[in-house]
Each structure stands twice: as C-alpha cells, then as structure tokens.
C-alpha positions as CSV (number, residue, x, y, z in Angstrom):
1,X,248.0,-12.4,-178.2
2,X,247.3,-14.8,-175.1
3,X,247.7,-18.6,-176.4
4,X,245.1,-21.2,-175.1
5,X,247.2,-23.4,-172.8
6,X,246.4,-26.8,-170.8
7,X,244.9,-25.9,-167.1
8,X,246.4,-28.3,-164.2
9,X,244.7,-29.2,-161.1
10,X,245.3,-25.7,-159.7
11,X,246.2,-22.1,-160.6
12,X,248.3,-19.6,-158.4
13,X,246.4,-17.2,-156.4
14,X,246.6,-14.2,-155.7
15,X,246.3,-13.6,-159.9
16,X,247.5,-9.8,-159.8
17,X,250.1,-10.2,-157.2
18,X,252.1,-7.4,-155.4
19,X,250.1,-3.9,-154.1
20,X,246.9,-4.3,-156.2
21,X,244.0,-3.4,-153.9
22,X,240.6,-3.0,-153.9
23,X,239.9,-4.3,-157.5
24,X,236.7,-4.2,-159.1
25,X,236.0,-6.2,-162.1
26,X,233.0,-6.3,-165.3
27,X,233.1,-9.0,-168.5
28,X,232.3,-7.7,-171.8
29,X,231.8,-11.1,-174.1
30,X,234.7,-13.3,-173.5
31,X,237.2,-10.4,-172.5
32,X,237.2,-9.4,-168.4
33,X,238.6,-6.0,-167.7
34,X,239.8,-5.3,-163.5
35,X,241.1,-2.0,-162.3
36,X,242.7,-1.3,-158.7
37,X,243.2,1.6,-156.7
38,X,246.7,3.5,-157.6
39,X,246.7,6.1,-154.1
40,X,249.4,8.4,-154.3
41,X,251.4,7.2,-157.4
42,X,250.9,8.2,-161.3
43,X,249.8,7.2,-163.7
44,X,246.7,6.3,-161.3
45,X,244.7,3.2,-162.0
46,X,245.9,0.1,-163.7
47,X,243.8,-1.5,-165.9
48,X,244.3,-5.4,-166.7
49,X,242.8,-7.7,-169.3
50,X,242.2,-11.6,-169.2
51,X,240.4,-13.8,-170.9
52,X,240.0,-16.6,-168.3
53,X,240.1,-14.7,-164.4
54,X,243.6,-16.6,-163.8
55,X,245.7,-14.6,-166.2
56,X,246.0,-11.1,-166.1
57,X,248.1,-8.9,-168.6
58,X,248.3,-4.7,-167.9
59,X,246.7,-2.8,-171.0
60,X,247.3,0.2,-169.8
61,X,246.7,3.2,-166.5
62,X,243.2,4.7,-166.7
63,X,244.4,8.0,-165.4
64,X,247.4,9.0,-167.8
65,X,247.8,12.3,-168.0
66,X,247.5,15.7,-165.8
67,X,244.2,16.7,-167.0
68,X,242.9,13.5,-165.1
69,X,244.8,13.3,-161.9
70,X,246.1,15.8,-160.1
71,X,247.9,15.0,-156.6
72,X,249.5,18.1,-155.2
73,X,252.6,17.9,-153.6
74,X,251.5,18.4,-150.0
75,X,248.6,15.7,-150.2
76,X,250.2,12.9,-147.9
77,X,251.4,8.9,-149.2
78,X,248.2,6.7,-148.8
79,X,246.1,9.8,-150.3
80,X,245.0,10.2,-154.0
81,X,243.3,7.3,-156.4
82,X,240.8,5.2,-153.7
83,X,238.4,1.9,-154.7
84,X,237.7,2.7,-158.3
85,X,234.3,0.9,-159.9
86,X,234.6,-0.4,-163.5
87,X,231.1,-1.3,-165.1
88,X,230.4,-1.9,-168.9
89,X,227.3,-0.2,-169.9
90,X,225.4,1.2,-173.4
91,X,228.4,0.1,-175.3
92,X,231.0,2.3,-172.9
93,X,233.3,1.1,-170.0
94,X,232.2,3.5,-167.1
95,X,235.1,4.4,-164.3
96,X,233.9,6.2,-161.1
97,X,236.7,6.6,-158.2
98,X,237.3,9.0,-155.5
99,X,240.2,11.5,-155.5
100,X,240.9,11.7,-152.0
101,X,242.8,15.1,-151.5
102,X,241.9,16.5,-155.1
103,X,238.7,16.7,-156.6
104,X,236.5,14.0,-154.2
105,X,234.4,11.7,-156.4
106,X,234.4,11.5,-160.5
107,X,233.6,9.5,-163.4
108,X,235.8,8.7,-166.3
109,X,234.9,6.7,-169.6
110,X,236.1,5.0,-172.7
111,X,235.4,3.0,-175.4
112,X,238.3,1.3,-175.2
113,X,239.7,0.3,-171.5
114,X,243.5,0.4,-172.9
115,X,242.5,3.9,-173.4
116,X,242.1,6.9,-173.6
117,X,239.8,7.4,-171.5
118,X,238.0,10.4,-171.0
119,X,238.7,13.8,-168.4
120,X,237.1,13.8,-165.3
121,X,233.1,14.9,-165.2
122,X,233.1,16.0,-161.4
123,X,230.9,14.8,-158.6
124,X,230.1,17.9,-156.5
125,X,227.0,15.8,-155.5
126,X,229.1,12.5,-154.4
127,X,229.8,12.6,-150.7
128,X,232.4,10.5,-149.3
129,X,234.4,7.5,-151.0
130,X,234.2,4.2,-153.0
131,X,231.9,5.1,-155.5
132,X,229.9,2.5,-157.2
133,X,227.7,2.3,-160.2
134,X,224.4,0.4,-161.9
135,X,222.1,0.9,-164.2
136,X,218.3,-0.4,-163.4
137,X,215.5,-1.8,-166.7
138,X,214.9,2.3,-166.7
139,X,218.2,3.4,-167.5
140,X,218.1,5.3,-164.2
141,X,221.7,5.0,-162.9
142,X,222.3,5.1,-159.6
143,X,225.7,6.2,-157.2
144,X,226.3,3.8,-153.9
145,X,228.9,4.9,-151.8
146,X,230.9,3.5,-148.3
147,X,228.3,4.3,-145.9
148,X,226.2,2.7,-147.0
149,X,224.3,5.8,-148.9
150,X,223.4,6.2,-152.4
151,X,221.8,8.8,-154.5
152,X,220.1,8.7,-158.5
153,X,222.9,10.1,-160.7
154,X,223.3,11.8,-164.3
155,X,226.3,10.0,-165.5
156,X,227.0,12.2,-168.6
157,X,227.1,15.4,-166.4
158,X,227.6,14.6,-163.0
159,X,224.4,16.0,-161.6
160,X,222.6,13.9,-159.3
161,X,219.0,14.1,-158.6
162,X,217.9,14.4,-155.2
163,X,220.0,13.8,-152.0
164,X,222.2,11.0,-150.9
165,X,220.5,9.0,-148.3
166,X,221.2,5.9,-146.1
167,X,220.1,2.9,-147.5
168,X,221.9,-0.4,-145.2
169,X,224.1,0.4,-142.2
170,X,225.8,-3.5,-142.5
171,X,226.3,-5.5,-139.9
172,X,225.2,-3.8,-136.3
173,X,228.6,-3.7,-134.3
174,X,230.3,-4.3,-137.6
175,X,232.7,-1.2,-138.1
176,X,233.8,0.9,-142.0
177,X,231.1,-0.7,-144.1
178,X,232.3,0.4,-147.1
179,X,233.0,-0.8,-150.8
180,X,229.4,-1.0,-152.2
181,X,228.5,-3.0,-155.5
182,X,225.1,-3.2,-156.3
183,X,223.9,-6.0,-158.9
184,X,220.6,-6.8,-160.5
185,X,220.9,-10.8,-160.2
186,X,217.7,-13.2,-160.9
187,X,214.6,-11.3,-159.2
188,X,216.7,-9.5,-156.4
189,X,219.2,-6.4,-156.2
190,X,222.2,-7.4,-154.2
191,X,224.4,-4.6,-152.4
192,X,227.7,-6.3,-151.3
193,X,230.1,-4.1,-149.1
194,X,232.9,-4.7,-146.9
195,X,233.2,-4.4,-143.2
196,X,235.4,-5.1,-140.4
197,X,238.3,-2.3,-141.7
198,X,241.0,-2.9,-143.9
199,X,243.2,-4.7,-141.6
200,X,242.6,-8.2,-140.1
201,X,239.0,-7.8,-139.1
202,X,238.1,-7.2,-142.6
203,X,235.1,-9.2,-144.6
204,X,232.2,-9.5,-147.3
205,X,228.8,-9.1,-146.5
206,X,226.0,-8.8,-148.3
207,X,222.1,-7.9,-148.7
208,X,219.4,-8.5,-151.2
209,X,216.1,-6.2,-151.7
210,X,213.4,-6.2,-154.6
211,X,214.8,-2.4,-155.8
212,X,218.4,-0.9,-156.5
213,X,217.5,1.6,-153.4
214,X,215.8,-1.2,-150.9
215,X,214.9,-1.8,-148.1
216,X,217.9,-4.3,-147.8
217,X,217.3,-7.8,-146.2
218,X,221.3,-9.1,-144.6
219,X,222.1,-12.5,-145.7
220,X,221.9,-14.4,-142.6
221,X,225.3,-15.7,-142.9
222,X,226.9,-12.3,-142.8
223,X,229.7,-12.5,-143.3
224,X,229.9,-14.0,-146.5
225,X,233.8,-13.8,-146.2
226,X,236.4,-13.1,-143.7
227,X,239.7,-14.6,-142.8
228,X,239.2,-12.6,-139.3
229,X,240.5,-15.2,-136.1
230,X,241.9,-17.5,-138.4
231,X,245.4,-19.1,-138.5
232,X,245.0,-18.8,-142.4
233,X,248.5,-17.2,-144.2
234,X,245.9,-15.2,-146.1
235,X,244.3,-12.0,-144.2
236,X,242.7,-9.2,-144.5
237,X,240.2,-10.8,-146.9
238,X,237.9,-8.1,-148.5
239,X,236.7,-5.4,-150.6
240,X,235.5,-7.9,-153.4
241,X,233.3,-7.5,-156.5
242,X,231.1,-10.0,-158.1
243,X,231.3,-11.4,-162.3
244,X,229.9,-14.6,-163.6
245,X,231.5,-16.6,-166.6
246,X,230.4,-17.4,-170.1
247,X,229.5,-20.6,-168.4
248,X,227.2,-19.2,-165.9
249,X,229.8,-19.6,-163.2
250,X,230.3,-16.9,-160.8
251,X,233.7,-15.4,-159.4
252,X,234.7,-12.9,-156.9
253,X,237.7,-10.6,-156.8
254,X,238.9,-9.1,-153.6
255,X,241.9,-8.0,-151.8
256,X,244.0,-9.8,-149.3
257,X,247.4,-9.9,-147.7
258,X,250.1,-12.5,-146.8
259,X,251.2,-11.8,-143.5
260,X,255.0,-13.4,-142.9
261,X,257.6,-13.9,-140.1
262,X,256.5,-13.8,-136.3
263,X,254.0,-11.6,-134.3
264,X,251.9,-9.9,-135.6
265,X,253.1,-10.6,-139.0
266,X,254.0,-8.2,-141.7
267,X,252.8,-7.8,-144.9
268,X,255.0,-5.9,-147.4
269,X,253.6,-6.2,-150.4
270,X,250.5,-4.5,-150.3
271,X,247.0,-5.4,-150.5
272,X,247.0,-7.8,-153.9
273,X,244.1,-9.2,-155.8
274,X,243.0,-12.8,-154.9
275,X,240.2,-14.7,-156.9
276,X,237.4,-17.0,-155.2
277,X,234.7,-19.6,-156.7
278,X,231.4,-18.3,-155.7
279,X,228.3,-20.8,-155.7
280,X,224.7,-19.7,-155.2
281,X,222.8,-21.5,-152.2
282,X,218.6,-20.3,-151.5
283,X,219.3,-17.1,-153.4
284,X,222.6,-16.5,-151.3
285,X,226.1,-16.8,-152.8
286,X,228.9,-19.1,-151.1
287,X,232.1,-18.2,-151.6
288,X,234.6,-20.8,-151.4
289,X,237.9,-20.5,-150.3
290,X,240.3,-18.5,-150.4
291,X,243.9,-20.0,-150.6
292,X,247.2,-20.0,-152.3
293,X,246.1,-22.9,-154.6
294,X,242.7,-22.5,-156.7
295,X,241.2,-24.9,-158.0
296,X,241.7,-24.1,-161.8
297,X,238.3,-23.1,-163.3
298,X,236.5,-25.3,-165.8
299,X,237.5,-23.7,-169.0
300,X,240.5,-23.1,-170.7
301,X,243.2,-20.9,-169.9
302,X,245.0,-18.1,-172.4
303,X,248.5,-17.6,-170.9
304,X,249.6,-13.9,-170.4
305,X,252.6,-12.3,-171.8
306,X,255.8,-12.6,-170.1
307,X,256.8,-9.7,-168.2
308,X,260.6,-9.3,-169.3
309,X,262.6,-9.6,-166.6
310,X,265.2,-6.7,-168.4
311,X,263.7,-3.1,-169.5
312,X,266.7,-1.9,-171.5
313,X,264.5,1.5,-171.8
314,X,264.4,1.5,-175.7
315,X,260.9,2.2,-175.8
316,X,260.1,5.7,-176.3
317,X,257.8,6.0,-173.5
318,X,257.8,3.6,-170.2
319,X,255.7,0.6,-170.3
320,X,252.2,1.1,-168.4
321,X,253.8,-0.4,-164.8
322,X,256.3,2.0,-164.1
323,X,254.7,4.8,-161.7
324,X,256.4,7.8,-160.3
325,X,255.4,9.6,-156.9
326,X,252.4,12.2,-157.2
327,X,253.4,13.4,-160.6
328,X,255.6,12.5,-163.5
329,X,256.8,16.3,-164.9
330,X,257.9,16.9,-168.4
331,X,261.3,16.6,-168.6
332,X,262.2,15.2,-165.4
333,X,261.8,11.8,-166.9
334,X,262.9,10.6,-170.5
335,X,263.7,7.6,-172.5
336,X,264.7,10.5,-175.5
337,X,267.6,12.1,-174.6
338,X,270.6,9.2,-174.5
339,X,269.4,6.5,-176.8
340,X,268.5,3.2,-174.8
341,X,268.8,4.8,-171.1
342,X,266.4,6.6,-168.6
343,X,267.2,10.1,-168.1
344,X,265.7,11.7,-165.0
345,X,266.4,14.8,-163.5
346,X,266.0,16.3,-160.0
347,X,264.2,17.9,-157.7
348,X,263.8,17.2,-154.4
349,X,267.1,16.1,-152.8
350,X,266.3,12.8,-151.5
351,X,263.0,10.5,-150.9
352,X,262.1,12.0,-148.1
353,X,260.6,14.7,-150.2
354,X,257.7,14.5,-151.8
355,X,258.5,15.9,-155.1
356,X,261.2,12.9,-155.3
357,X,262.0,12.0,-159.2
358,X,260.9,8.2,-158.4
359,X,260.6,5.8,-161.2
360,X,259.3,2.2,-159.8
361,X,257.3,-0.9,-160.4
362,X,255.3,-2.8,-157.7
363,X,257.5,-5.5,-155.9
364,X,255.3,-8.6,-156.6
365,X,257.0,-11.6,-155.3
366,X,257.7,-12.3,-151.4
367,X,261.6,-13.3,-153.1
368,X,262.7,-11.3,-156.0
369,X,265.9,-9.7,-156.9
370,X,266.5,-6.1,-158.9
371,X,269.3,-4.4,-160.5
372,X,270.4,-1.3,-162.4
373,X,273.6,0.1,-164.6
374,X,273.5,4.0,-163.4
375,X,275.9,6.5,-164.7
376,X,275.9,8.9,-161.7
377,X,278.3,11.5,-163.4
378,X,276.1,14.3,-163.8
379,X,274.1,14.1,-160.7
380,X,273.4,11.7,-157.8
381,X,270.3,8.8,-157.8
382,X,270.2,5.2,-157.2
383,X,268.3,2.1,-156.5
384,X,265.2,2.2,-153.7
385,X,262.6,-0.1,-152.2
386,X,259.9,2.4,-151.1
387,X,257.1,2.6,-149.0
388,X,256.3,6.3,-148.8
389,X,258.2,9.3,-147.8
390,X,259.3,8.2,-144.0
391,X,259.6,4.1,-145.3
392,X,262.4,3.7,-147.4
393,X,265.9,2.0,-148.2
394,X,268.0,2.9,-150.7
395,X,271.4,2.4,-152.5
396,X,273.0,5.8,-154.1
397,X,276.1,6.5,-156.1
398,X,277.6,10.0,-156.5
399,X,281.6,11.2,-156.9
400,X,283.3,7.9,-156.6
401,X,281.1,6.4,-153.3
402,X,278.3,4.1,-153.4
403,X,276.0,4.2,-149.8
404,X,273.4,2.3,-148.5
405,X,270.8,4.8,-146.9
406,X,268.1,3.8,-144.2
407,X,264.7,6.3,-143.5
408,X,262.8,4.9,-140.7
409,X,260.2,6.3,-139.1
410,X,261.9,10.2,-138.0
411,X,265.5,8.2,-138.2
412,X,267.3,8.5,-141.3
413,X,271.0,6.6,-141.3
414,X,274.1,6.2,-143.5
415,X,274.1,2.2,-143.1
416,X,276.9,1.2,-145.6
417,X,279.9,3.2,-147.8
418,X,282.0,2.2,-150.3
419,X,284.5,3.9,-152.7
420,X,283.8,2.7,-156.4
421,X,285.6,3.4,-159.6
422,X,284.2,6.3,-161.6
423,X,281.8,6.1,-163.9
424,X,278.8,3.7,-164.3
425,X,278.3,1.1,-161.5
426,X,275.6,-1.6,-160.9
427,X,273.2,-1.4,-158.0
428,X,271.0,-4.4,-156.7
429,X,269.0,-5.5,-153.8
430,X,267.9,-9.0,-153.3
431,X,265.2,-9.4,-150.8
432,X,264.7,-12.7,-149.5
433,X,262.0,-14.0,-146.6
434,X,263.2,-14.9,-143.5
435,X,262.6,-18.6,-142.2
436,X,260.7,-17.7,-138.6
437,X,262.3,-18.8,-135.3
438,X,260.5,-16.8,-132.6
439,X,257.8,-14.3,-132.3
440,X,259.7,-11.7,-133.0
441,X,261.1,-12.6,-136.3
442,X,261.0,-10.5,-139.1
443,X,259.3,-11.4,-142.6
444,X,262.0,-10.5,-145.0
445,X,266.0,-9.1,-145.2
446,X,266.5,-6.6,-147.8
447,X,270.5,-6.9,-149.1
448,X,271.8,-4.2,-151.0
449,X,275.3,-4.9,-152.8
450,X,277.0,-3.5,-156.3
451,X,277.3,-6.2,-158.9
452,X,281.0,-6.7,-160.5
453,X,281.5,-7.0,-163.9
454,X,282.6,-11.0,-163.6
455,X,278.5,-11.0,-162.1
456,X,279.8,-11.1,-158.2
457,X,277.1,-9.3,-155.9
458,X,279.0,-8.0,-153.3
459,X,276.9,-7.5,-150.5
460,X,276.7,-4.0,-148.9
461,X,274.2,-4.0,-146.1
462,X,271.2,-6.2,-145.3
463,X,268.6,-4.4,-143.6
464,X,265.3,-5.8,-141.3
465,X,262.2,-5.9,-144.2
466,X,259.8,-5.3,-141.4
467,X,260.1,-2.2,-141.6
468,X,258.7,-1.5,-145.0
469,X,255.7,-3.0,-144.0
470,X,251.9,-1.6,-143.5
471,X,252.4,-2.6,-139.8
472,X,255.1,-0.7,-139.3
473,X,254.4,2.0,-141.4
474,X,251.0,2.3,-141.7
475,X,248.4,3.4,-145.0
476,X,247.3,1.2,-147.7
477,X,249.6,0.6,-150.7
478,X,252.7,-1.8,-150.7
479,X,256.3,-1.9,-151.7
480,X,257.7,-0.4,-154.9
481,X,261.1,-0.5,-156.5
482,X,262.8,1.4,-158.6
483,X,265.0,4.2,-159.8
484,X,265.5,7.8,-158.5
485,X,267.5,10.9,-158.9
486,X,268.7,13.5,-155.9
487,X,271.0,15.6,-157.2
488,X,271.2,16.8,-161.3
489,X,271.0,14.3,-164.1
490,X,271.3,10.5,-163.5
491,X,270.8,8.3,-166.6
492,X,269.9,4.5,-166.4
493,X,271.3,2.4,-169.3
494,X,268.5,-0.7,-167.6
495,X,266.0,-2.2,-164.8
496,X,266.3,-5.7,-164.5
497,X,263.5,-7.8,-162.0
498,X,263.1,-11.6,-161.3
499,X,261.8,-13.3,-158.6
500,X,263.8,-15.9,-156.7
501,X,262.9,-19.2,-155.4
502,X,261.2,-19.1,-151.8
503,X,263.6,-20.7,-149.5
C-alpha cells in the first residue's frame, strides 16, 4: 500500500525512467493505470499503477503468457509489442496494440489491469500500427490508427464495419504522423498524434472537429510540443496521451530521451516516460514544459514501493520486471529447482542468437551499478548489458576463466581474461557517465570487474557506452541488464541493482 507523503517544490521527471516508450495512460476514480510498448522482449507490456501521476509502481505485464504473444525467433530486435492504447470503458480496461511481425493489430481486456487479461481477439480489419480506441454518446467505438486513418470497430469480435479511411494527414511537410488518441473533451473531439519521427524532430500536434470521424480543424499552434532545434537535455519529445485529475487538472504523458556526452549525443536508455502540466487556452491545450524538475502537482503524493535493490530469487516466479528475449520457454528458466537461485538453461550459444536464455530488467538510471553470485559449474552464462543481438557487452565465467566479451556492430572481441578459482564467482558492471570534454566524447564507460569476497571490485575492462546506444545501434528500445546462460545449466544464487550518484 502507497503511504500519503509531503510533496516538495518539485518531483523528478521522467516518472517511469529507463526504456518505457510510447505510454498511454486512462484514470479510473482516483487510481491511473499507464502501459508502454515492450517490442521484442516478454512478457510484453508493463502495466503501472499510481495514484498521483508522479509515482508509479509495476502491477504486472499485460501480455503474460504464449497464448497472447508470440514473437518467432526470426522476427528482428525492435519488432514485436508497438504503441499500445489503454482506455477504461463499460466497467472493463480495453488494451489494443499492434504485433508487428505476428498477428498485426489486436485487442486484449481485463477487469482487473494487474491481470489477467484476456487472449487476443484479432484485427484482420486493422491496417497498419498504433491502434487507438473511443467510444462516442452511441456506444459506437471507433479504431484510429498512425496515418492518420480510422474505421468503426466491433470491439468484442474484432469486426469492423466499413473501411478504414483518411481522416487528418497532420501537419503538411510534417513527416510519420502517427500515435492517434481521440478524446471527446467539452463540445469538440480532439485527435492528438505525433509527427516529426521518433528521433529529434519529433512532436505533439493536435486537431479538434465536432465528430469522432471529422473533418479535423489543426490547432494553429501546431505543434503543441516538440524539443526539435532546441539546446534542451531532453529530446525526442513525443508520442503523448492526454488524462485530467480528480481536480479537473489535465496531464500529458509522452516519451522522451536524454541525450549525453558530445555530438550528436547518445541516448542509452531508451525512450522513457516523462509527465507535463497541460492548461487549456481558447479551446486549445498548452502544455507546459517539459524538464528534469516538475513542478509537483497540487495534490498529495502516495509514495511507491521501494524497488529492492537485491532479488535473492526466493520467489517462486520472477517479479513482473524481469523480461527475457522473444520468449521465456518452460524450463529454460526456474526459480524451483535449487532453492533461492535462478536456474536457466541453454540454447543458443551466445547473445548473438536470438534464441539467447536472457533474463534482464531495464537499466533505469544514467549511473547504476549491478552484480551477480553465478555458479558456472554445469554450464557457461554471465552478466550482460544488452541492446539487441549485434549491441551487447558481457562478462562470462566457464572452467576456471572469467572474460569480458564485446559484440559491436559485425565485430565481436575477447576484451578481457582472467583465471578465477573454481566454483561460484561474482560478476558486476558499474556504468558511470562520462564528464564531456570535446565533441566527440562519449556518454557513458561501462566497467566490468569480479567482486572479492573482502567487497573489492576488481576492475576487468571498461568499455566506450556509446556504443549501446539508439545512435549507434539503431531501433527503439533501450538498455537492459541481466543474466544469461550459453552453454548447459548456470544457476544464479542473486541480482543485485542500485543506482550511483551522478558525478
């Protein structure tokens, strides 16, 4: 249970650090639920709960089991879960996302958003991505998707009823508008979208018409939103969704990144979830701005849970955060079989594969430190940062030798051995942001060392951070850390993740 604590003059933002994209958001009383897109991990869509917009605690993934997402092997990183809509409606939470790769466009629900939620009903009817969904006085519900088209829809079966058809092209000039929400606010429908790409041109625009299907009048200060040209540290401002308070207040969430180091800055943990004050001027909204520092809102706030900074994996399943690559088979994973470690077992031999046997949770703080007790003896795995298949350092113990591994780009490299004493061993990584002396400076190091019993870290090899980053490596998710095995049976007795104080 979230305690009522004292607000101060500002609150950290972004509220759901770390690679959280695209969220969307609805309110149900005093409760707010937000969802993200997940890509090519699984479980696929986190689900969070707050009762004031600042504080966010995971409930649970929306898409938990095989039945709901499939994302076959050969389906490449940056594929799978895209821009899921969450909506509230008829005493049901409504989830409608698009599997690219598997299955295109479908529509999950629940009555409660911990779960479970439902199996897929399929959208055969659904073109492209980034769903959306609302419900006019008639009950009629209607499907918006990045385009900007939109077509009437039979949310219990899937069936839509006529054909998808254009409704607002955004901004003329104004390239990808995409990310439709459609809201029925005072006497107007307003269709929000984003524009610009996903990168630094990105922004919010909006339009406003007298039906859910139009004709669509711009805003004339298009856009409502964008950090594009700016010499703000937050970028890529976008993909947002609307909610308004118990007070009346209204809010916007929307992604952005944190660009560090030199030209043309890196980002490296993903796109994460920011959170903007939004004021309404002439039947326009305002949003205010977007910074590291909001101004807390005007009501009071219910701390979160602490997120311990040890798993000792005594749970018998894994908490909600920790996501595997594409799948998560039975058996290859287990908290079960050696009583307070992870247990997983191999498949492919190394992560460049992409049937890897990955266990992670989302780096979400520019300075943090991880660590883990492995007991290699039956197999080989160890300790990896990861940004997909060809993005990737990692720390691995097998027979005796502990090596620091490098994959970047079509270059993989032994960076770093040493000889060990047998049995189990303690891997870490610190990763810590560079301060920036030149254009060419780098945003992070990432130091990989083996932890002695007395607590020494004895470093191993520090590699250049920029290279896990979205500039570098391209696609749309962010770092994760964690646990993997390459060879047989490697058990971890625990995970341990704090963040560090930004130099």
């Amino acid at each position: 249970m979230s305690e009522q604590i004292q607000p101060s003059g500002t609150v950290p933002n972004p509220v759901i650090p770390g690679f959280h994209p695209d969220p969307s958001v609805c309110r149900v009383g005093d409760d707010y639920y937000l969802v993200c897109s997940s890509f090519e991990y699984f479980p696929g869509i986190p689900v969070f709960h707050s009762r004031d917009l600042v504080n966010w605690t995971q409930i649970g993934n929306a898409l938990d089991r095989p039945s709901q997402l499939r994302l076959p092997r050969d389906m490449p990183s940056s594929g799978g879960i895209y821009a899921p809509t969450l909506r509230h409606h008829d005493g049901r939470f409504w989830l409608i996302v698009t599997n690219v790769g598997d299955g295109g466009n479908m529509l999950f629900t629940a009555t409660d958003p911990a779960g479970p939620w439902s199996d897929p009903v399929r959208l055969p009817g659904v073109p492209g991505i980034d769903p959306d969904l609302a419900w006019d006085e008639d009950g009629t519900c209607w499907c918006t998707v990045a385009g900007v088209s939109q077509v009437r829809l039979d949310p219990t079966t899937g069936e839509t009823l006529g054909e998808p058809y254009r409704i607002w092209s955004g901004t003329p000039g104004s390239m990808a508008p995409e990310a439709p929400h459609l809201y029925r606010i005072g006497d107007y429908w307003y269709l929000m979208i984003a524009e610009g790409g996903t990168e630094r041109g990105h922004g919010v625009s909006i339009a406003r018409g007298l039906t859910p299907s139009g004709p669509f009048e711009p805003c004339p200060a298009n856009p409502v939103l964008t950090h594009r040209g700016t010499a703000s540290p937050i970028q890529n401002t976008g993909h947002a969704d609307l909610v308004q308070a118990p007070d009346g207040s209204w809010w916007m969430v929307l992604l952005a990144v944190r660009p560090r180091g030199g030209t043309p800055g890196w980002y490296v943990l993903g796109r994460e979830t920011f959170l903007a004050p939004v004021e309404w001027v002439d039947g326009w909204p305002v949003v205010g701005e977007v910074t590291a520092e909001l101004p807390t809102p005007a009501w009071p706030l219910h701390s979160a849970p602490a997120v311990p900074a040890r798993d000792d994996f005594d749970q018998a399943e894994l908490h909600p955060r920790w996501i595997s690559v594409r799948e998560r088979p039975e058996g290859s994973c287990t908290t079960k079989e050696r009583s307070g470690w992870l247990t997983l077992r191999a498949a492919g031999a190394s992560l460049d594969e992409t049937d890897t046997v990955f266990v992670g949770r989302r780096q979400q703080h520019l300075a943090c430190r991880a660590s883990t007790l492995i007991d290699p003896a039956d197999g080989r795995g160890g300790l990896a940062v990861r940004l997909d298949e060809e993005h990737h350092y990692e720390i691995e113990a097998a027979d005796g030798v502990v090596k620091v591994f490098a994959r970047i780009g079509p270059l993989r490299t032994e960076v770093a051995t040493r000889p060990v004493p047998a049995g189990a061993v303690v891997l870490g990584v610190e990763i810590v942001p560079r301060p920036t002396r030149g254009p060419r400076t780098g945003p992070d190091d990432v130091i990989f060392g083996i932890e002695d019993p007395d607590g020494t870290f004895t470093v191993l090899a520090g590699l250049d951070g920029r290279y896990l980053s979205t500039e570098v490596a391209g696609g749309f998710t962010g770092r994760v850390i964690g646990v993997y095995a390459a060879a047989g049976t490697v058990h971890f007795d625990r995970f341990d993740y704090e963040p560090l104080p930004l130099p």
